[in-house]
C-alpha positions in Angstrom: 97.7 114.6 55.1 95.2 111.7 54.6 97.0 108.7 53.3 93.5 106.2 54.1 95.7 105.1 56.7 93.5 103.4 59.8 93.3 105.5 62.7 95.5 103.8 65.8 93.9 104.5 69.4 96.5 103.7 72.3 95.6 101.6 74.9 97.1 101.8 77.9 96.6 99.9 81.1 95.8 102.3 84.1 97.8 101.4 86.9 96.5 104.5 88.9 95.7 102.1 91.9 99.6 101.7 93.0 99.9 105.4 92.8 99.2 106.7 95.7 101.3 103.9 97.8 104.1 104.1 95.3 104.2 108.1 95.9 104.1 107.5 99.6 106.7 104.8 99.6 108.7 108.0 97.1 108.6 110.3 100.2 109.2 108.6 102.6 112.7 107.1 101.1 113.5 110.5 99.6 115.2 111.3 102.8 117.2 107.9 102.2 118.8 109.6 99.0 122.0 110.3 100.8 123.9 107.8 101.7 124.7 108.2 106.0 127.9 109.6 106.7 128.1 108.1 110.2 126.3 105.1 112.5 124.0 108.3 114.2 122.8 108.7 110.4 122.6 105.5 109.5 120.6 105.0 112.8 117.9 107.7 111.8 117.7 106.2 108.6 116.4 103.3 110.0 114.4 104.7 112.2 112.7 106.5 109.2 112.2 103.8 107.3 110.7 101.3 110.4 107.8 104.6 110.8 106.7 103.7 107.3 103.2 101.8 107.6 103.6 98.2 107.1 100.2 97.7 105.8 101.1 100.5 103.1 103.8 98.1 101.9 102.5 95.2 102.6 99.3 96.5 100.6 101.6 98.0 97.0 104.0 94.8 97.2 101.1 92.5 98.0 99.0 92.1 95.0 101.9 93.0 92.7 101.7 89.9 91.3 98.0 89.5 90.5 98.2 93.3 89.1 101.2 92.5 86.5 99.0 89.2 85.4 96.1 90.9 85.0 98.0 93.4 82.9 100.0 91.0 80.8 96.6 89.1 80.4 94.8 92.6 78.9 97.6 92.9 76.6 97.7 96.5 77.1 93.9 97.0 77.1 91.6 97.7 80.0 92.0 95.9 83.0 90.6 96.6 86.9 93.6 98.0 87.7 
């Protein structure tokens, strides 16, 4: 159908470089789904959770802010992120 109507491209700001730490971060508190049952649970929970890097989540939360201004500044066009 060709109504002369203009042709809309989407623009969408990549935010590919959170991914991989956001994935991580996934995993890692996917064995945190259920809740512990007992203090020995609750105490491997933590335990899980203290082995995740704190440079991987001090490195996603981190620049989280600059990232989101960045973004809201593109208004949904390109940006470094």
């Amino acid at each position: 159908m060709d109504d002369n109507a203009r042709i809309y491209r989407a623009r969408v700001v990549s935010l590919e470089a959170i991914d991989d730490d956001r994935n991580m971060l996934r995993r890692r508190l996917s064995i945190l789904c259920n809740p512990p049952q007992n203090l020995n649970g609750l105490t491997t929970c933590l335990l899980k959770w203290t082995q995740i890097p704190q440079s991987r989540i001090e490195g996603l939360l981190g620049g989280m802010n600059l990232r989101c201004r960045v973004c809201i500044s593109s208004r949904s066009g390109h940006s470094s992120y």
